[in-house]
C-alpha positions as CSV (number, residue, x, y, z in Angstrom):
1,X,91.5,145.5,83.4
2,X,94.7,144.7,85.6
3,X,91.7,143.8,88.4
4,X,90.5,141.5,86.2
5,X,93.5,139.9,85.1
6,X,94.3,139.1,88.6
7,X,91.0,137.6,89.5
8,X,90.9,135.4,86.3
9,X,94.8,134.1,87.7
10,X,93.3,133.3,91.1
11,X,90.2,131.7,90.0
12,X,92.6,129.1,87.9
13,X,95.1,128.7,90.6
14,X,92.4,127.8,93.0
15,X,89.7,126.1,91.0
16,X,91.0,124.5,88.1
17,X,93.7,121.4,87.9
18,X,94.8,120.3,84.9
19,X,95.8,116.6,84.4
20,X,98.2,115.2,86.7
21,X,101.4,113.7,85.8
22,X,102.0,110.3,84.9
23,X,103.5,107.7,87.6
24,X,106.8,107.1,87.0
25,X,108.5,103.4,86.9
26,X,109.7,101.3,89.5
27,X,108.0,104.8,92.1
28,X,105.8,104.6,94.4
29,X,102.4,105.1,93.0
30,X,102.0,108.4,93.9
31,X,105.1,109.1,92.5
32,X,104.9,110.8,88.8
33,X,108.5,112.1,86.9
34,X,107.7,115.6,87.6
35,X,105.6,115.3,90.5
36,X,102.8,113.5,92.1
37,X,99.9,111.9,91.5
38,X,96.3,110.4,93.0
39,X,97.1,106.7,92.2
40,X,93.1,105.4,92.7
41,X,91.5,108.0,90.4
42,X,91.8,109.1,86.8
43,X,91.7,112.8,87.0
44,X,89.3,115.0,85.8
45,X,89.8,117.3,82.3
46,X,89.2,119.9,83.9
47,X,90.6,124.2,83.2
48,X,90.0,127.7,83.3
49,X,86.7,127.3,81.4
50,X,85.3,124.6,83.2
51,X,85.6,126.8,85.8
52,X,83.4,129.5,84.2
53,X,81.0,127.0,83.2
54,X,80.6,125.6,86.7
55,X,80.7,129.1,88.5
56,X,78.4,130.8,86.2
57,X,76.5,128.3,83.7
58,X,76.0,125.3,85.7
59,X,73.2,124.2,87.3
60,X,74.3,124.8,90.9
61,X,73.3,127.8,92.3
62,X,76.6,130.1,94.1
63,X,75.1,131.0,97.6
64,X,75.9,134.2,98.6
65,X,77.6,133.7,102.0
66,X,76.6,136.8,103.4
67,X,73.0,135.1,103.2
68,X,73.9,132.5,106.3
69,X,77.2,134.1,107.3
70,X,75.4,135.7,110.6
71,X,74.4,132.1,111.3
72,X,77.8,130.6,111.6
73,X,78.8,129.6,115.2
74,X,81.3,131.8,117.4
75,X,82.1,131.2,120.2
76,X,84.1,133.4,123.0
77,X,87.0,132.3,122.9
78,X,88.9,132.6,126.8
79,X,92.7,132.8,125.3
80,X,93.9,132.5,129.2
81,X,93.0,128.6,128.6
82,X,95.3,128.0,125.8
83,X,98.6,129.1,128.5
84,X,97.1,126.7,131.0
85,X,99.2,122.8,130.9
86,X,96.5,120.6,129.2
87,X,95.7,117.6,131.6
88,X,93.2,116.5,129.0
89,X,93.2,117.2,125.6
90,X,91.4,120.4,124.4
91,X,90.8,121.1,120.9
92,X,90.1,124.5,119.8
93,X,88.7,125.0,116.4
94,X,89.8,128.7,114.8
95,X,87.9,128.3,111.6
96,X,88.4,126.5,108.3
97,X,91.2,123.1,109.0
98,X,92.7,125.4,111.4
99,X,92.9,123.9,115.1
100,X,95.1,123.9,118.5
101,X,95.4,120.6,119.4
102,X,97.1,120.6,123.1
103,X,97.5,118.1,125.8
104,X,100.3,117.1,128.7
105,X,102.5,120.6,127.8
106,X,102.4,120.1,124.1
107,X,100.4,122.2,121.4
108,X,100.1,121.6,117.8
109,X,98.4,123.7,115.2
110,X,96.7,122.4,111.5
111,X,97.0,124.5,108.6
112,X,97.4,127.8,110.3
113,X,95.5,130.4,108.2
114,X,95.4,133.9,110.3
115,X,94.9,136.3,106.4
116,X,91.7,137.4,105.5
117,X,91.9,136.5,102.4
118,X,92.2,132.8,100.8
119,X,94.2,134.5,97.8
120,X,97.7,135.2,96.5
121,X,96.4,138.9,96.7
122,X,95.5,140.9,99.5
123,X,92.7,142.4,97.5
124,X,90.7,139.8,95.5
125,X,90.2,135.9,96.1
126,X,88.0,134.7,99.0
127,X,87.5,136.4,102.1
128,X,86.7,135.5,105.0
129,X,82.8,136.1,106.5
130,X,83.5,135.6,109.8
131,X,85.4,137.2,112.1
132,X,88.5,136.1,113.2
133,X,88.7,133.9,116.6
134,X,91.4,135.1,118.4
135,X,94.1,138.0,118.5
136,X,96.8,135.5,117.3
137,X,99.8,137.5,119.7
138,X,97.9,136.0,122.0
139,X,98.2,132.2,120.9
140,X,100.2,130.2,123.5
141,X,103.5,128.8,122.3
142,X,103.2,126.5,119.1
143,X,105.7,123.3,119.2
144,X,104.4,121.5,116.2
145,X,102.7,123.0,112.7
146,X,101.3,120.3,110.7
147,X,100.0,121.4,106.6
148,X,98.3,119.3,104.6
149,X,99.1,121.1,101.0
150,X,100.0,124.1,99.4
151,X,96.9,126.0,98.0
152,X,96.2,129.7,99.6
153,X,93.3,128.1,102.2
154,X,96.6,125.8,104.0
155,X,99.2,127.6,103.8
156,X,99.6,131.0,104.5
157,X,102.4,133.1,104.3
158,X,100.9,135.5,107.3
159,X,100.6,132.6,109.4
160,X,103.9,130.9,108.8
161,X,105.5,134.3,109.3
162,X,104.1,135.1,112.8
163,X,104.3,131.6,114.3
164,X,108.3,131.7,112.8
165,X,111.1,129.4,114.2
166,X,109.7,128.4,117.5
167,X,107.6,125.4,116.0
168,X,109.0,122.2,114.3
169,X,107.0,122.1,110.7
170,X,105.8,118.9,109.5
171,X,105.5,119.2,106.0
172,X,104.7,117.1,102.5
173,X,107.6,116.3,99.7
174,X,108.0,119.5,98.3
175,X,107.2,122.4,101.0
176,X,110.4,122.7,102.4
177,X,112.3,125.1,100.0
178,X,108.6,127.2,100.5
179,X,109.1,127.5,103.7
180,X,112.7,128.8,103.9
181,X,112.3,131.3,101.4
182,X,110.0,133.1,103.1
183,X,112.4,132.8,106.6
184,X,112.0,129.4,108.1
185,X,115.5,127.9,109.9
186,X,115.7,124.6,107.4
187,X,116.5,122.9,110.7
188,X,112.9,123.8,111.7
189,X,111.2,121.8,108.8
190,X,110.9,118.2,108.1
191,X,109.4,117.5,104.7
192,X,107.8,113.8,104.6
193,X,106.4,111.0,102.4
194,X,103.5,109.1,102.9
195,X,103.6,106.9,105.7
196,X,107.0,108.2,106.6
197,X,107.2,108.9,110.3
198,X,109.3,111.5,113.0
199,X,109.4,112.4,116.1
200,X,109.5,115.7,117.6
201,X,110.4,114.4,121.3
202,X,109.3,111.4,123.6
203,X,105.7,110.7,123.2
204,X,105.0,113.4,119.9
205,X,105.2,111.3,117.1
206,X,104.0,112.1,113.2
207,X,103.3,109.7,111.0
208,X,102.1,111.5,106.7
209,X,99.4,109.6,105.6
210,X,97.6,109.5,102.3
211,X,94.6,111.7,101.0
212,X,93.6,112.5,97.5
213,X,94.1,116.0,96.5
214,X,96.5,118.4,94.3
215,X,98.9,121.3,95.2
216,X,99.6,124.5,93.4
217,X,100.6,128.1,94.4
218,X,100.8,129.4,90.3
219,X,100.4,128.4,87.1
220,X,103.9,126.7,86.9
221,X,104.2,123.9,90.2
222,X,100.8,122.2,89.8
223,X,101.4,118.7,91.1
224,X,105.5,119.7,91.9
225,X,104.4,119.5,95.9
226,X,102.8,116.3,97.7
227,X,99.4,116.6,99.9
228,X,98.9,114.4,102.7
229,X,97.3,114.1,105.7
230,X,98.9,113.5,108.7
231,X,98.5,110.9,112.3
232,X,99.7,112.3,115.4
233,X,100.3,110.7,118.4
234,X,100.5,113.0,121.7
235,X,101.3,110.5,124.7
236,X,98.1,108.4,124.8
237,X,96.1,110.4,122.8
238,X,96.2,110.2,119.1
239,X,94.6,112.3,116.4
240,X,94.0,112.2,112.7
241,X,94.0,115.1,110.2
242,X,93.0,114.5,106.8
243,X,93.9,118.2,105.6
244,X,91.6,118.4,102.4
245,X,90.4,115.2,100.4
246,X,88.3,113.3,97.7
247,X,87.1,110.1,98.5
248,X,88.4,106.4,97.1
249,X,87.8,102.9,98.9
250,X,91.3,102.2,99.3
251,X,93.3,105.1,101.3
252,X,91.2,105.3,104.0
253,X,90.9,101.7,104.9
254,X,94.4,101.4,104.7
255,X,94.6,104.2,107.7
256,X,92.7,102.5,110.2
257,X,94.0,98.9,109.9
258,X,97.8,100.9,110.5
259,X,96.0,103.1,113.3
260,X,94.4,103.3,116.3
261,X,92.5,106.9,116.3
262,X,90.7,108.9,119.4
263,X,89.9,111.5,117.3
264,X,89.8,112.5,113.5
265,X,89.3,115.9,111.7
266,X,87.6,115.4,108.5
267,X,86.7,118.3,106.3
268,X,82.5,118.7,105.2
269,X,82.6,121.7,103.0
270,X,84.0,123.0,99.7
271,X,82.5,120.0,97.8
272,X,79.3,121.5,95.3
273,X,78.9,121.1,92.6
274,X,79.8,117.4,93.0
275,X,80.7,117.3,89.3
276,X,83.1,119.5,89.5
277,X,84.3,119.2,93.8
278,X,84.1,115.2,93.9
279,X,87.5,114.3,93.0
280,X,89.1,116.3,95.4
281,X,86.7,117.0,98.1
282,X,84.1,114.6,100.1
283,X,80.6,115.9,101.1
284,X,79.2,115.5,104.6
285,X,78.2,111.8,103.6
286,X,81.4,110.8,102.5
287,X,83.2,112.1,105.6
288,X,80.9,109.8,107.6
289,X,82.1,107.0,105.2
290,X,85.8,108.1,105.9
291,X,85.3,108.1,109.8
292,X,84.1,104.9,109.7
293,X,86.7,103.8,107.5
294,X,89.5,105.0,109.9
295,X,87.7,103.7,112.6
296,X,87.6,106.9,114.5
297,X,86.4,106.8,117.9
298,X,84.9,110.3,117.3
299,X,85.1,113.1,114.7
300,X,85.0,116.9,113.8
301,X,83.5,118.6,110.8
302,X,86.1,120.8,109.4
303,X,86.7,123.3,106.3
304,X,83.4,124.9,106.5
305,X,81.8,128.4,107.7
306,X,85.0,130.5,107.2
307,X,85.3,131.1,103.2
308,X,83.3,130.9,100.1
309,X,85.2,128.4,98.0
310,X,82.3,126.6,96.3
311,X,78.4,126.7,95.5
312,X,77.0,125.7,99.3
313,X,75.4,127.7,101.6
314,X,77.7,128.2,104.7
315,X,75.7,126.0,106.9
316,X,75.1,123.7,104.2
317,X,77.4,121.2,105.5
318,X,76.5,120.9,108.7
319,X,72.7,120.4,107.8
320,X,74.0,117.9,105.5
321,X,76.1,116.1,108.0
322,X,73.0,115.7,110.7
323,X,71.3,114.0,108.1
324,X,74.0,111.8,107.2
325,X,74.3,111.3,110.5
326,X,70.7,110.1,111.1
327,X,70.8,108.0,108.0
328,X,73.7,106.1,109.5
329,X,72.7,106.6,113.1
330,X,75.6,108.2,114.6
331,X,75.7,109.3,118.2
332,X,75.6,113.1,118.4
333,X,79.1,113.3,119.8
334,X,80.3,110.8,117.5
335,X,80.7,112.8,114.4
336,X,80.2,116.8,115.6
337,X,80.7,120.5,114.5
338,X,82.2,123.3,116.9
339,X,82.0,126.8,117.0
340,X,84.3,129.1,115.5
341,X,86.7,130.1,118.5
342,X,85.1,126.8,120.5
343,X,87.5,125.1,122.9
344,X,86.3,122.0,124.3
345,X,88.0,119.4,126.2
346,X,88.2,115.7,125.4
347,X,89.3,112.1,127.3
348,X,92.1,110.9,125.6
């Protein structure tokens, strides 16, 4: 019974958000008096038992992921390259929105997620079907961490814990008392708005952008923390994280006139069934949309192949992204996928 309590807690923390809060006056519009809000959509009605409805009397089919888990990419990853001074820019993909984005001596890690679990609990909530990349005492030294949001799959005590007070955080309104509870140096956090920007040193420069998404870590702060994703300049080479997002016509445009981007990371997965995913998080097509939108000079699939948040098969996303891809005609390297523990090099 007590297992079942707990499962039925996690399954509304992490599927279900109830109606956002209303935009406060003379705010910025996704400002809301206890909160934030999505200012271009008008949120779903959605709770605990649209949840049950969806996961077991909808239409939509749950794949099991152990039925394409095997068939998820991994590659080797050589650790010895992350200590080596980046005279390109290497990206290094270790599953879900996590990445190692390094060039010229700096390194910068997305949404660090090293648990096995997806979950407030250690033993329920989703776990992860494929193995882990890397032994992460080996990971080289980290000088920025970027989160999107606050939900189990973003932020993760586990990682925040073992990368400690030798990176700068870049954080959303609301993350920063997180953070410090849990042994983070306050001076070691800077908690942003949308299009607010820092700098970490000459050259390293963060700028929060918009997305359209919700934040909650218990029953009680839905909506109390922003979600944003984030533009990063290193030197001459400049990358965009969208963290996790729905889709509207206005954000994303907005983004690339401000920007000039080499290279965006746009999730794929978590988005069936669309009725009940849309809002909050794009399909393959609609990451193609986005790309173009910021004017991306190429793109990586992300938030797919490392946890069974929603109906798709694990490779589902990627199938469905080639074929968005041909229906658009996109270059191969244009829009692409890595490998789980893949480490590839770019030109900035």
């Amino acid at each position: 019974m007590i297992r079942l309590l707990f499962l039925s807690l996690f399954l509304i923390l992490s599927a279900c958000s109830s109606s956002e809060p209303k935009s406060c006056k003379n705010c910025p519009a996704h400002h809301a008096n206890n909160g934030y809000t999505n200012p271009y959509i008008k949120p779903p009605a959605k709770n605990f038992f649209s949840f049950i409805k969806m996961k077991f009397f909808g239409d939509d089919i749950w794949i099991k992921p152990e039925t394409e888990a095997h068939l998820v990419p991994i590659a080797k990853l050589d650790t010895k390259l992350l200590h080596q001074k980046q005279a390109k820019p290497r990206v290094t993909w270790l599953g879900h929105s996590t990445f190692l984005l390094q060039y010229n001596n700096k390194t910068l890690m997305t949404d660090p997620i090293f648990s096995d679990r997806a979950s407030p609990f250690s033993f329920i909530g989703p776990k992860r079907y494929v193995p882990h990349a890397m032994d992460y005492s080996n990971l080289p030294a980290i000088d920025a961490v970027i989160i999107s949001h606050n939900h189990y799959d973003h932020l993760d005590i586990k990682s925040i814990q073992l990368i400690g007070n030798q990176a700068q955080y870049f954080v959303p309104l609301g993350i920063k008392q997180w953070l410090v509870e849990i042994g983070i140096d306050s001076k070691q956090i800077i908690e942003m708005d949308w299009w607010q920007k820092s700098n970490l040193s000459d050259g390293f420069k963060f700028t929060s952008t918009p997305s359209q998404h919700w934040s909650a870590r218990s029953l009680t702060d839905r909506y109390k923390s922003l979600w944003s994703s984030w533009f990063i300049k290193m030197d001459d080479w400049t990358i965009w994280f969208a963290g996790d997002t729905g889709y509207n016509k206005i954000q994303f445009k907005e983004i690339g006139q401000r920007f000039d981007i080499d290279l965006a990371l746009i999730p794929i997965g978590a988005y069936a069934p669309r009725w009940f995913m849309r809002y909050y998080h794009v399909n393959p097509e609609e990451a193609i949309t986005i790309h173009h939108e910021v004017g991306a000079r190429q793109s990586i699939g992300m938030h797919w192949g490392t946890f069974p948040l929603t109906a798709e098969a694990p490779l589902e996303p990627v199938r469905n992204l080639s074929k968005a891809k041909s229906k658009y005609q996109l270059k191969e390297n244009e829009f692409s996928t890595m490998a789980i523990g893949e480490s590839r090099v770019l030109s900035p």
